[in-house]
N, C-alpha and C positions, 0 to 999 in steps of 0.2 A: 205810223210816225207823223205823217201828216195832219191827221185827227187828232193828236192830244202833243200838240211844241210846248203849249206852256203848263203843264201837271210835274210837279218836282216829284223830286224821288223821295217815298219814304222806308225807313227803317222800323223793322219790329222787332223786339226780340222775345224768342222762345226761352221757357225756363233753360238755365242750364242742366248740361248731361253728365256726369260723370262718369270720365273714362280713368279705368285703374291701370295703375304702367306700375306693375313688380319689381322691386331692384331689391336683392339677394345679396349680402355679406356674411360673411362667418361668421361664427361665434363658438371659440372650443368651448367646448364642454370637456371637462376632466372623468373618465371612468375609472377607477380604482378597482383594480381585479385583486383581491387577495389571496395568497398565494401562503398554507404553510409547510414547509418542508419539517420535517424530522428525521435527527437523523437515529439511527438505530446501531450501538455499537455489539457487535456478536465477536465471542470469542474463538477463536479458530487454533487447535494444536497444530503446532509448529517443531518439529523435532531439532534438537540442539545438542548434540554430542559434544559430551567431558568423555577425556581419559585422565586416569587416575594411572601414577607409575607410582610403585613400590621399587624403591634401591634394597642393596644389602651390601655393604664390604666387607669381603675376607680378606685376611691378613695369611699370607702362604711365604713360608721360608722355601728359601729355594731345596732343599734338601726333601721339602713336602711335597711341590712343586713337581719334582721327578718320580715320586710315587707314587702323586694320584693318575700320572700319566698310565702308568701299568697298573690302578686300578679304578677302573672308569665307577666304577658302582660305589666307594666310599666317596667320589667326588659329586655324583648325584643326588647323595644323603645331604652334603652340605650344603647345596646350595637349594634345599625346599625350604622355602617363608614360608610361616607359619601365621594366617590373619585370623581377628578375631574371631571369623564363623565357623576355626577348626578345620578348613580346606587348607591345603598344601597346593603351592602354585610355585612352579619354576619360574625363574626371572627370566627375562629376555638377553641378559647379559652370560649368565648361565646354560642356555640354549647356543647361543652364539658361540661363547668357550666349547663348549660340547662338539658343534660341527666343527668347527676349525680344527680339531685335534684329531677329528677321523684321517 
């Protein structure tokens, strides 16, 4: 210090350095995934029951009435339907008369 009081200070400069500082923001990006569905219709049996009733009315005097009572077998001639296929089918109303008289 003593050897050099009056030598001023000087300044040099070096090229500059470039230092890289990263700064990171988003940006969506849209991906579109397509997607198709189809649908497929199948037919599937499914049971669905009809009943089909055949009526019939008889007309019986009472006089008749009392006779088919003592004979059971002209009164089960009367009451067979007869359907188109040629089969004979007692009624259900005719079954029902028949037990109730036993």
């Amino acid at each position: 210090m003593s050897c050099r009081p009056f030598c001023p200070t000087v300044r040099v400069y070096d090229p500059p350095v470039t230092v890289i500082n990263d700064v990171f923001h988003p940006q969506i990006v849209e991906v579109v995934h397509q997607v198709n569905v189809v649908s497929r219709h199948h037919c599937v049996p499914v049971e669905k029951h009809f009943y089909q009733y055949c009526y019939q009315n008889e007309n019986a005097s009472e006089q008749e009435h009392r006779s088919n009572r003592s004979n059971r077998s002209n009164r089960s001639n009367r009451s067979h339907k007869h359907h188109k296929s040629g089969k004979s089918h007692i009624s259900k109303i005719a079954k029902a008369k028949k037990r109730s008289s036993k």
